[in-house]
Kinemage of the C-alpha trace (Angstrom):
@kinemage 1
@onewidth
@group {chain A} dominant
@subgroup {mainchain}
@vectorlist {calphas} color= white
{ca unk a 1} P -55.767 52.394 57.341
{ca unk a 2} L -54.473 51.186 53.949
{ca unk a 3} L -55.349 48.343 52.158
{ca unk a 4} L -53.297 46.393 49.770
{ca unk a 5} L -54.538 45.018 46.902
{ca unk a 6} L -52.395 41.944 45.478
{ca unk a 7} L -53.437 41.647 41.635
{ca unk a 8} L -51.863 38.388 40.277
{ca unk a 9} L -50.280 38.595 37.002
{ca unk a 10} L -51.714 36.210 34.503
{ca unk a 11} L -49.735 35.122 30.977
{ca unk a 12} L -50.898 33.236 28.037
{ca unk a 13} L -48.059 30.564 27.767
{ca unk a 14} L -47.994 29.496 24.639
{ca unk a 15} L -46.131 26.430 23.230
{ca unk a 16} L -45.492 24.139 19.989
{ca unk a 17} L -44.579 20.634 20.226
{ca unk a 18} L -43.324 18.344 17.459
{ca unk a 19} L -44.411 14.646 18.795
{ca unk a 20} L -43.170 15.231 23.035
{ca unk a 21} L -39.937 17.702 21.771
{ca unk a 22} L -41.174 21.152 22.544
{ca unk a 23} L -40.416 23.881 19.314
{ca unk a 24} L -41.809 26.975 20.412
{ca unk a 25} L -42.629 28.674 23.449
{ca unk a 26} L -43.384 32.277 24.784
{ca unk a 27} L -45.478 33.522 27.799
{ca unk a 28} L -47.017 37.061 27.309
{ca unk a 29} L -49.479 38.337 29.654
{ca unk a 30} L -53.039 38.362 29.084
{ca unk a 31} L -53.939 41.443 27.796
{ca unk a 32} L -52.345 40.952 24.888
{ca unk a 33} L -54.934 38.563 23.325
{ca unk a 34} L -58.161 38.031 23.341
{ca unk a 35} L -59.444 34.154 23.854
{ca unk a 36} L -60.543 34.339 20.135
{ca unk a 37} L -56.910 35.734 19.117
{ca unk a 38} L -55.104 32.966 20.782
{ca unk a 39} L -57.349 30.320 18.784
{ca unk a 40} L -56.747 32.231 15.379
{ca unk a 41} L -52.640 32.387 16.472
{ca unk a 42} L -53.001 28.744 17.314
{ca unk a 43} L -54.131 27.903 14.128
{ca unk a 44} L -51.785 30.064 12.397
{ca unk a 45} L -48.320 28.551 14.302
{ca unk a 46} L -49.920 24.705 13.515
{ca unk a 47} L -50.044 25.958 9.754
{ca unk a 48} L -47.054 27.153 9.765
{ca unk a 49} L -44.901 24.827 11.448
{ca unk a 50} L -46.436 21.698 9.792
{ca unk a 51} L -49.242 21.946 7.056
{ca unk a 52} L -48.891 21.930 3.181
{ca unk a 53} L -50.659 24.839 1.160
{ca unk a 54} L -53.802 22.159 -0.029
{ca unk a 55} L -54.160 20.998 4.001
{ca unk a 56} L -54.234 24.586 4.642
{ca unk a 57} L -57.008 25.120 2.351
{ca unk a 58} L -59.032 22.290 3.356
{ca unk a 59} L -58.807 23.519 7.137
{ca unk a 60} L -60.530 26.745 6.305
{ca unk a 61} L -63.020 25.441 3.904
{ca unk a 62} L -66.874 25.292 4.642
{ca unk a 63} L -67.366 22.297 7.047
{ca unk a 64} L -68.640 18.609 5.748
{ca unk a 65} L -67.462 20.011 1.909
{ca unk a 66} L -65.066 17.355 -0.053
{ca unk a 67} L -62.074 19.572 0.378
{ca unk a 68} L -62.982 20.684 4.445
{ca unk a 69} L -60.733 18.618 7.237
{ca unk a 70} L -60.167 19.342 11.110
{ca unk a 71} L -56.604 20.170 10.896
{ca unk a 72} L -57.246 23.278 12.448
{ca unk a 73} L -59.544 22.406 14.793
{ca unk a 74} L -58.920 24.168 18.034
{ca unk a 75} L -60.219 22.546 21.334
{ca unk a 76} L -60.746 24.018 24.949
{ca unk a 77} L -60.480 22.353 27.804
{ca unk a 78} L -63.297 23.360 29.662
{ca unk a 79} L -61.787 23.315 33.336
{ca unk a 80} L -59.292 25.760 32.700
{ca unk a 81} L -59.224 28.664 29.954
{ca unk a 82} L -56.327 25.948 27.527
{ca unk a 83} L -56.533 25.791 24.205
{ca unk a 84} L -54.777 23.430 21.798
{ca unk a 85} L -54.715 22.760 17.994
{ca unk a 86} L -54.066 19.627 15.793
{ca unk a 87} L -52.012 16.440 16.756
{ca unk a 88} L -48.287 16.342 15.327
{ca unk a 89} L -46.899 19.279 15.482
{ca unk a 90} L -49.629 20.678 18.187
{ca unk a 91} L -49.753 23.977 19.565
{ca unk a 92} L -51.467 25.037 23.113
{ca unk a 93} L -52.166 28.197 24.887
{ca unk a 94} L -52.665 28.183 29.132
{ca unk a 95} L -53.551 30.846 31.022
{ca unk a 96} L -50.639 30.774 34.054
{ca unk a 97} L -49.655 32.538 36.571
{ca unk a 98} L -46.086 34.067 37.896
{ca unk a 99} L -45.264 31.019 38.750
{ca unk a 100} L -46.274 28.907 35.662
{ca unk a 101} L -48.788 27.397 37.268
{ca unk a 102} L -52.628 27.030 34.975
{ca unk a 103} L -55.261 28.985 36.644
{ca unk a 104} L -58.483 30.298 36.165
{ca unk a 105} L -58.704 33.941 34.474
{ca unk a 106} L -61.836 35.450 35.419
{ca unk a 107} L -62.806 36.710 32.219
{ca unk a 108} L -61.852 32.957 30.282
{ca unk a 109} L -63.648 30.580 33.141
């Protein structure tokens, strides 16, 4: 007797929004990136698409310095394996399945 084994294919989608008009967007499936990758791409689309060199700085700079700020700050939601960074434009990554729908991804969760 055979048994079938249905393995669901899961994709970071990505996208970049500038106030509610969406800018970017790709899905690539999960192997791709690790969960620390996506933050570090995250924070590299937000500085691309809207920071100035000096913000930039400040983002990466030792935290509660003069010079340090949150613009890069990336946040998880802790339900489901999403990650987003800054406010205007924002970036966020969601782990999805074939059908775009968020899910869980075993190794995330």
């Amino acid at each position: 007797m055979r048994t079938e084994i249905n393995i669901e294919k899961l994709y970071w989608r990505i996208r970049g929004y500038d106030s509610l008009t969406e800018i970017f967007g790709v899905s690539v499936e999960c192997g791709q990136f690790t969960d620390e990758q996506i933050q570090h791409l995250l924070k590299a689309l937000t500085a691309k698409a809207g920071l100035e060199y000096r913000e930039i700085v400040g983002a990466n700079a030792k935290r509660r310095t003069k010079i340090a700020n949150d613009l890069l700050a990336v946040h998880k939601d802790f339900e489901y394996p999403t990650y987003s960074c800054s406010d205007n434009p924002h970036f966020a990554a969601a782990v999805v399945d074939e059908n775009g729908e968020i899910t869980r991804h075993p190794r995330l969760s």
